[in-house]
C-alpha positions as CSV (number, residue, x, y, z in Angstrom):
1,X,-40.1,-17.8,46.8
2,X,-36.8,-15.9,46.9
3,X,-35.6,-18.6,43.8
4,X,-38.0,-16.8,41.9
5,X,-37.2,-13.1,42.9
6,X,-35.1,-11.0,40.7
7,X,-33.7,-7.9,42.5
8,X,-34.7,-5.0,40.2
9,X,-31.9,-2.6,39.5
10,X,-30.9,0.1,36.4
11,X,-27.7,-1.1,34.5
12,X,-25.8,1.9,33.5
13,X,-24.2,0.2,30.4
14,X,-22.4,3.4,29.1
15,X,-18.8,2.5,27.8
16,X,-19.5,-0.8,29.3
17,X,-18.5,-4.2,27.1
18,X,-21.7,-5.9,26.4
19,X,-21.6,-9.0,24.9
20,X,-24.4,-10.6,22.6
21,X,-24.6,-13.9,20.9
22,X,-27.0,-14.6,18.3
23,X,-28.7,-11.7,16.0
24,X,-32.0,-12.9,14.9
25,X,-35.2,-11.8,16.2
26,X,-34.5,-11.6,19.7
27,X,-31.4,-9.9,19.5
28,X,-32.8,-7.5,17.3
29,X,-35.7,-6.2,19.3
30,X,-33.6,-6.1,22.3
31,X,-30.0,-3.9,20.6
32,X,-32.2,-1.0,20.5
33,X,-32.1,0.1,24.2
34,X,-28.4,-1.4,24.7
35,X,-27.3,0.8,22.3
36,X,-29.6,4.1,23.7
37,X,-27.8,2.9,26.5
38,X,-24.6,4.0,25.1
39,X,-23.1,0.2,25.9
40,X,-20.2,-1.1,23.8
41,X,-21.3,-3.9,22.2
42,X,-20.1,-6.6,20.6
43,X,-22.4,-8.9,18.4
44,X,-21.3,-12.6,17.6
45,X,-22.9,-14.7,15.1
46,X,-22.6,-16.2,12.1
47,X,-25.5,-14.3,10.2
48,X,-28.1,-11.7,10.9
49,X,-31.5,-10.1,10.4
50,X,-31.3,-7.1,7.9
51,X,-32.2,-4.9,10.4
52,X,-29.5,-5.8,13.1
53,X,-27.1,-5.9,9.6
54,X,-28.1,-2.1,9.5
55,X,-27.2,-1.7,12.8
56,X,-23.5,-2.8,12.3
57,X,-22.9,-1.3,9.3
58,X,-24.0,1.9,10.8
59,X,-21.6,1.4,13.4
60,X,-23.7,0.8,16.5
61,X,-22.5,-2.7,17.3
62,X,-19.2,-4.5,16.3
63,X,-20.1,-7.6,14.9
64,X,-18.0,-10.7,14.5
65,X,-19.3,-13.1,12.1
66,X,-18.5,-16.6,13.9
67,X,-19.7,-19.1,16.2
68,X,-19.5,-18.3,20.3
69,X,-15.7,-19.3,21.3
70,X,-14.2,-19.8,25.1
71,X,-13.3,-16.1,26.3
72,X,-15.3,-14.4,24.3
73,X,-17.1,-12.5,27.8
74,X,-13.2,-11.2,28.7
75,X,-13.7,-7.9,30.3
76,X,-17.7,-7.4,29.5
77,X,-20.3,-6.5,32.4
78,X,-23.2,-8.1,30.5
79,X,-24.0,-11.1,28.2
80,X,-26.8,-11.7,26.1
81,X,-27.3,-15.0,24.7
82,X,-30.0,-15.3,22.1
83,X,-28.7,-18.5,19.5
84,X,-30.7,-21.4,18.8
85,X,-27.7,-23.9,19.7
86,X,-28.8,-25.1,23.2
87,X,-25.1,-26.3,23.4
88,X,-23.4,-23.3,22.6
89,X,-26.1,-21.4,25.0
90,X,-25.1,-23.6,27.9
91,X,-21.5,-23.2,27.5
92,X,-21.8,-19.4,27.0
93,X,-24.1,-19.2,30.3
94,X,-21.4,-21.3,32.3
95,X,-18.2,-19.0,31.1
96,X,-20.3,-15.8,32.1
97,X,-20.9,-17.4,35.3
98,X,-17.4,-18.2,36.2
99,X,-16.3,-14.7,35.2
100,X,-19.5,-13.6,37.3
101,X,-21.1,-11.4,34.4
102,X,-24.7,-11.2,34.5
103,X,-26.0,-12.8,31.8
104,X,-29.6,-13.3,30.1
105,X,-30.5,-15.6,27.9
106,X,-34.1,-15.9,25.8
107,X,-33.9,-19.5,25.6
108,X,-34.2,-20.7,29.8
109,X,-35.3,-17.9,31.6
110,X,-34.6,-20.2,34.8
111,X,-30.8,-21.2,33.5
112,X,-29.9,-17.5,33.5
113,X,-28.4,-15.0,36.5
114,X,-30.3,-12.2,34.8
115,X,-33.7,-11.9,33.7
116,X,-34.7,-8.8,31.0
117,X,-37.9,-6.7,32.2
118,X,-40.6,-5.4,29.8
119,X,-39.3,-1.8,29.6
120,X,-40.9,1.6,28.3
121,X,-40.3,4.9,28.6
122,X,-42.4,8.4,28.6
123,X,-40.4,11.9,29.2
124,X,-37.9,10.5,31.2
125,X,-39.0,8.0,33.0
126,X,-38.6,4.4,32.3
127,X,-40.6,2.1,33.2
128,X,-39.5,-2.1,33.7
129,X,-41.5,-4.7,34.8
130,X,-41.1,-8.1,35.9
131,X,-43.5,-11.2,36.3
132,X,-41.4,-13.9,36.7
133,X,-42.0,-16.5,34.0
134,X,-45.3,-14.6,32.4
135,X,-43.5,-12.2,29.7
136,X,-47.1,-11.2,28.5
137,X,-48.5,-9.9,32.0
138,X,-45.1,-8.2,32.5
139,X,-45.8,-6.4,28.6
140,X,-48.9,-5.6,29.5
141,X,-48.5,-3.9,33.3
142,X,-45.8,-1.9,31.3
143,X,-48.3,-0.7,29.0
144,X,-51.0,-0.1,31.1
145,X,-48.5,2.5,33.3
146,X,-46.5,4.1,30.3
147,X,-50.0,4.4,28.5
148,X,-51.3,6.3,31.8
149,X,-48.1,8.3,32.3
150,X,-48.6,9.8,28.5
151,X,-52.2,10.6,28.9
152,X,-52.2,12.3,32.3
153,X,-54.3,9.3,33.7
154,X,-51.7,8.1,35.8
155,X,-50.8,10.9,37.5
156,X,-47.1,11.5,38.7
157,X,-46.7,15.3,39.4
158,X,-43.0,16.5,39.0
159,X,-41.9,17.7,42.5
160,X,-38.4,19.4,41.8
161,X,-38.1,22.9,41.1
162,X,-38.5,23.7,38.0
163,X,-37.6,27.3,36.3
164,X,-40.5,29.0,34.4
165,X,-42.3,27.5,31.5
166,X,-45.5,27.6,29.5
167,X,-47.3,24.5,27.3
168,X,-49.2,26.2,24.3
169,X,-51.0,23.2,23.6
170,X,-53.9,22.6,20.5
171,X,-56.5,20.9,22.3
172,X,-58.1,19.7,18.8
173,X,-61.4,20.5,17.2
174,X,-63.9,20.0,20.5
175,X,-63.9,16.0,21.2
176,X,-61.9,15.4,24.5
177,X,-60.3,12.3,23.0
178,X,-59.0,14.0,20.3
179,X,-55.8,15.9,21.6
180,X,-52.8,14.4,21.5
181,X,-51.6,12.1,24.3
182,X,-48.4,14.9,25.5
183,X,-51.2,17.2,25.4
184,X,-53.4,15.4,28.0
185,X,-50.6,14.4,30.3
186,X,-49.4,18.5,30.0
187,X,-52.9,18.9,31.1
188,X,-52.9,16.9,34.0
189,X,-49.7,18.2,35.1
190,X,-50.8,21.7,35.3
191,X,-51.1,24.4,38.0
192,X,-52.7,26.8,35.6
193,X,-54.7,26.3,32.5
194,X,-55.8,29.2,30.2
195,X,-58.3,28.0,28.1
196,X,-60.0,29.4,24.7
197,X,-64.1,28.5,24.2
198,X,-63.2,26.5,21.9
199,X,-60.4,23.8,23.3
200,X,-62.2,20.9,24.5
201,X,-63.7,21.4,27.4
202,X,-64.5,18.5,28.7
203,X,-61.2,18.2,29.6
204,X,-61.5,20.8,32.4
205,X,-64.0,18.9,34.1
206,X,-61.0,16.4,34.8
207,X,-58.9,18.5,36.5
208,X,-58.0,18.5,40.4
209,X,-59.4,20.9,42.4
210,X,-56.5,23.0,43.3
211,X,-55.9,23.8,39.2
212,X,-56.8,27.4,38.7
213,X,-58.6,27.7,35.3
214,X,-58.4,30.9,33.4
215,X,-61.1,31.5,31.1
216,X,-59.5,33.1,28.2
217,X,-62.9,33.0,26.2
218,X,-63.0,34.8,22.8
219,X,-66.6,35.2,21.8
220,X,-67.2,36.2,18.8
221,X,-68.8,40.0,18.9
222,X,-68.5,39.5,22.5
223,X,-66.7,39.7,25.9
224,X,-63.0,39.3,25.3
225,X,-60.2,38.9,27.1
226,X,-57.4,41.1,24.9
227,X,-53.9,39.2,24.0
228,X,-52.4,41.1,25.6
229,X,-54.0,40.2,29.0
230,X,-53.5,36.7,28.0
231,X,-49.8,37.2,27.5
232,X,-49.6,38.3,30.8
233,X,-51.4,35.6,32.6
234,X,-49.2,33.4,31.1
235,X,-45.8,35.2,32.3
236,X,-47.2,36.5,35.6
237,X,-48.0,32.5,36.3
238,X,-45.1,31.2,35.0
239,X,-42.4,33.3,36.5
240,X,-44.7,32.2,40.2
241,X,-43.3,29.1,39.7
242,X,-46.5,27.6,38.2
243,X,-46.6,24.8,35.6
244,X,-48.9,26.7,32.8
245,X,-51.0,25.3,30.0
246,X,-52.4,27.3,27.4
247,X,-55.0,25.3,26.3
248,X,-56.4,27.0,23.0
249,X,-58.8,24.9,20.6
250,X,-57.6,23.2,17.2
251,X,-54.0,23.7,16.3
252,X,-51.9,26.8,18.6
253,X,-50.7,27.9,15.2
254,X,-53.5,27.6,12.7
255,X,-55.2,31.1,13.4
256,X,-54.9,30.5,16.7
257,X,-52.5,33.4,18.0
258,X,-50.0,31.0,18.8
259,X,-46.6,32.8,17.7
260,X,-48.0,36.4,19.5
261,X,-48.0,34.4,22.5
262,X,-44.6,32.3,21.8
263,X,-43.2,35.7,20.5
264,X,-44.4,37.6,24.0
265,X,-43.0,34.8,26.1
266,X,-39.8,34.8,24.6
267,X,-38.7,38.4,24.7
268,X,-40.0,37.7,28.8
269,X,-37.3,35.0,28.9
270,X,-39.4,32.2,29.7
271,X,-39.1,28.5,27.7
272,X,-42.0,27.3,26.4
273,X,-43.3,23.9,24.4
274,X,-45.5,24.6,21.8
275,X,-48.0,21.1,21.2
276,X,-49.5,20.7,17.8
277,X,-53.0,20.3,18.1
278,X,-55.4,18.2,15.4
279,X,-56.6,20.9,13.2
280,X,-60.4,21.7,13.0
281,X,-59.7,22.0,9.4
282,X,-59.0,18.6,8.4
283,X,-60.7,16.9,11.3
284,X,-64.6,18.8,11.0
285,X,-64.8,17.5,7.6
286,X,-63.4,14.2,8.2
287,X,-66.1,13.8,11.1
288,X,-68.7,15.0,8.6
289,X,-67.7,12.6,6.2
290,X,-65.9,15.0,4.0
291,X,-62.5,14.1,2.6
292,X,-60.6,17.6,1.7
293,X,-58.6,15.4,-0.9
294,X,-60.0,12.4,-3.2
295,X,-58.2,11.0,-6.4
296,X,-58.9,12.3,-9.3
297,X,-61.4,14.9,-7.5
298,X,-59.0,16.9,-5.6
299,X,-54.9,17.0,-5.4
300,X,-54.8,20.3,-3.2
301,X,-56.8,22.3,-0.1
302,X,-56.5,25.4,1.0
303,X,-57.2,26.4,4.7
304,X,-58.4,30.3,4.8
305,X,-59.3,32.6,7.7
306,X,-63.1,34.1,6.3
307,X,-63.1,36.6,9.6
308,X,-62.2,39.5,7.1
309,X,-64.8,40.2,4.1
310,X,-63.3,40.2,0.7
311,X,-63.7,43.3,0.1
312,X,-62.1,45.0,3.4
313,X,-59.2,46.6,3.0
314,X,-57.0,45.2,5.6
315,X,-58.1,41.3,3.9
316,X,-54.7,39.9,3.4
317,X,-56.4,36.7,1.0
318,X,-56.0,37.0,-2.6
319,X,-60.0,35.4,-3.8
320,X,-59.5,36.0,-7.3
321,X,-56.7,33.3,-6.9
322,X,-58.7,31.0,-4.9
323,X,-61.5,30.9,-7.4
324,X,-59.0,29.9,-10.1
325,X,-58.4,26.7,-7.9
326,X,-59.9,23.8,-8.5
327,X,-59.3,21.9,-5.5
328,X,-61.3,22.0,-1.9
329,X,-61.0,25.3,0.0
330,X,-61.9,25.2,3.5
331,X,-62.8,28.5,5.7
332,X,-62.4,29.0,9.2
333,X,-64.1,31.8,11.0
334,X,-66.2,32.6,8.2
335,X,-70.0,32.1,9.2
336,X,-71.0,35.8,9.4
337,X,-68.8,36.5,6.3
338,X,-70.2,33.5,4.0
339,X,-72.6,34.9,2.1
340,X,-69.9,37.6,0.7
341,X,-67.3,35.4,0.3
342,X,-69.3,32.8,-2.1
343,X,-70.4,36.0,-4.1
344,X,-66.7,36.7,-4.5
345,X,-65.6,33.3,-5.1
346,X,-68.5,32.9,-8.2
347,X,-67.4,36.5,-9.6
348,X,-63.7,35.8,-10.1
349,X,-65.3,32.6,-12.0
350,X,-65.9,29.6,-9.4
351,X,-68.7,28.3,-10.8
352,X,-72.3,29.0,-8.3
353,X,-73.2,25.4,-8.5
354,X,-69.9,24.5,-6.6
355,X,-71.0,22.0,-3.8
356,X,-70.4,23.7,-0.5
357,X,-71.2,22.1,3.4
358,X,-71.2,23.8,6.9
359,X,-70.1,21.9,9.5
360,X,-71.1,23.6,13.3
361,X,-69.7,22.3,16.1
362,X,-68.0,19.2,14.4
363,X,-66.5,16.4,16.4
364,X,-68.8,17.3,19.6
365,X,-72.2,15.7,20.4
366,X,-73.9,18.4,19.0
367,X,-72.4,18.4,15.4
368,X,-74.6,19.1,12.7
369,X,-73.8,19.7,8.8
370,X,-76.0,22.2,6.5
371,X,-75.4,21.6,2.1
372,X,-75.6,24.0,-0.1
373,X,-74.1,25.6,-2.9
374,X,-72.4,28.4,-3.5
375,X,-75.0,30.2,-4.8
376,X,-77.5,29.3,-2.0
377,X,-74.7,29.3,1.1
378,X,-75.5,32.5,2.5
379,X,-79.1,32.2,2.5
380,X,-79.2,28.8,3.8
381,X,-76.8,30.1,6.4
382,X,-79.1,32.5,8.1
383,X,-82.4,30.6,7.3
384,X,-80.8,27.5,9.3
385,X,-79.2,29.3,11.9
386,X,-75.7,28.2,11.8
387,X,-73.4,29.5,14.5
388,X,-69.9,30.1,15.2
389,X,-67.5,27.4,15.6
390,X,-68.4,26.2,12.0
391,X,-66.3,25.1,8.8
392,X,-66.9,25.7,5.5
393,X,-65.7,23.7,2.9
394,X,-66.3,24.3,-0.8
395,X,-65.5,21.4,-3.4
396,X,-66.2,18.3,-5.4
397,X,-65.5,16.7,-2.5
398,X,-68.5,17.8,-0.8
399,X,-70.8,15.8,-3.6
400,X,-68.9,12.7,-2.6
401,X,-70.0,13.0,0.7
402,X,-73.4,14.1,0.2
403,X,-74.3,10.5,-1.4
404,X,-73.7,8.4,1.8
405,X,-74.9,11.9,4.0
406,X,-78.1,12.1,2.5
């Protein structure tokens, strides 16, 4: 039993000579993390892969282009043997231990006085298992644990101080599994979460007990809860010494506030991480079947906010230009406005018979998609009762879709 037990310990390599024969395949997955490691390494062998040849022309490694000689482990702390020349390996393996320098080598796990772990890493901590002889079952416990340290699944709450901080992170278009692994673990490190209608929420429903949930809940012609409130919750929590998450829905910065709330947070002196977020923009139509780009169909999209009617004065969107496109558009926001925004569109000269689909809800189990045109869009709106979240998008592409939709 204790033959077989390696003593698990953290090399700190930094400045350190390391020592590695051989520079095929082996060698070359394994360089990586001795350089991240900051070691000082020098690399012995006749030829190498064109990636570990990168590596030393870059400067990372010294490499030597020879055979293994007597003395080569002078004055190293670790040796890495990795040749295919069982002779050469053994006589390596005996020098390092006479000189008593822990040495590895791929080719006899059992001949070594070091054995490598399966190693990962996720913010900060790293991760090394060992399973004796069975490489795969040690590959595979590493990626089960890194895996569930990046989602949140794992859970491994932070318990030094930390100074004030906020997480604006996109949540995605409304399918829990679709915001981003940093996202989730965020999540599941929270003390706080303020959370927009329209972040996935699901995700709530996973979280401890003892996680105060804001609701933060813009309905549309509805209760509100003003930015400026929201600002506040977020500095008022953070400055108690409370991990916060601002959990808003598609992407923080596409029409989603994000920057007011970056912008507030720094002029109150407090970090924060900003999170992209999949954007219900590209995503809805994607889940509807829609691609917002197709060869020979359509080399551009363009992503606009139809909250604001064309013809409002305070409408920042230029429709006389969008018309003259003749790529996809795609609207956000724009279900009440629909019906005035086609008419625009077709009177600057976007022809009424352009395609045109209305995704509600998309990504969630209640996703449903209404075709039309834009000369029929905002009747068929109304008559169908679409309601907000929906996207709009107006294209060729739409026709594309429609022949596996229908």
């Amino acid at each position: 039993m204790s033959e077989n037990f390696a003593y698990p310990v953290g090399l700190r390599l930094s400045g350190r000579r390391v020592v590695v024969l051989g520079a095929g395949q082996v060698a070359q997955r394994r360089l990586p993390a001795l350089i991240a490691a900051g070691a000082d390494i020098l690399l012995i062998s006749p030829s190498a892969t064109a990636s570990v040849e990168a590596m030393a022309e870059a400067g990372e490694v010294r490499w030597e282009r020879r055979r293994y000689r007597e003395g080569d482990f002078e004055g190293a702390w670790y040796v890495l043997i990795t040749t295919d020349d069982p002779e050469a390996n053994a006589a390596a393996s005996a020098e390092a231990e006479a000189r008593r320098v822990w040495c590895v080598r791929s080719d006899d796990a059992e001949a070594a006085s070091a054995w490598t772990p399966a190693t990962g890493r996720s913010e900060g901590v790293t991760v090394a298992v060992l399973t004796g002889q069975d490489p795969r079952r040690s590959a595979a416990v590493r990626d089960a644990v890194v895996e569930g340290l990046r989602d949140g699944t794992l859970a491994a709450p932070r318990h030094r101080t930390r100074g004030p901080h906020v997480a604006l992170v996109g949540g995605g278009p409304g399918d829990p599994d679709l915001i981003t692994v940093r996202g989730r673990r965020l999540l599941a490190e929270a003390d706080v979460v303020v959370a927009d209608r329209l972040g996935p929420r699901d995700l709530l429903d996973e979280l401890p007990p003892h996680v105060e949930v804001i609701d933060a809940a813009k309905i549309p012609y509805g209760r509100f809860m003003a930015q400026e409130a929201i600002n506040n919750a977020l500095i008022e929590h953070a400055k108690a010494g409370k991990s916060v998450v601002r959990l808003k829905g598609g992407d923080p910065f596409v029409f989603g506030r994000g920057m007011e709330e970056a912008e507030a947070l720094a002029e109150a002196g407090i970090p924060c991480t900003v999170v992209p977020g999949i954007s219900s923009s590209i995503s809805v139509p994607g889940a509807a079947g829609i691609p917002v780009t197709h060869r020979g169909v359509a080399h551009e999209f363009t992503v606009v906010s139809g909250h604001v009617a064309p013809d409002d004065p305070s409408s920042l969107v230029d429709w006389a230009a969008l018309a003259r496109l003749r790529g996809t558009l795609v609207l956000l926001m724009a279900v009440e406005k629909i019906g005035a925004i086609a008419a625009a569109l077709v009177a600057h000269g976007r022809a009424a018979d352009t395609p045109v689909a209305v995704v509600q809800e998309g990504t969630t189990p209640t996703q449903r998609r209404v075709d039309a045109t834009l000369a029929t869009v905002g009747e068929k709106v109304a008559a169908e009762g679409v309601r907000p979240p929906a996207v709009v998008v107006i294209g060729d592409v739409v026709a594309l879709s429609a022949r596996d939709h229908g």
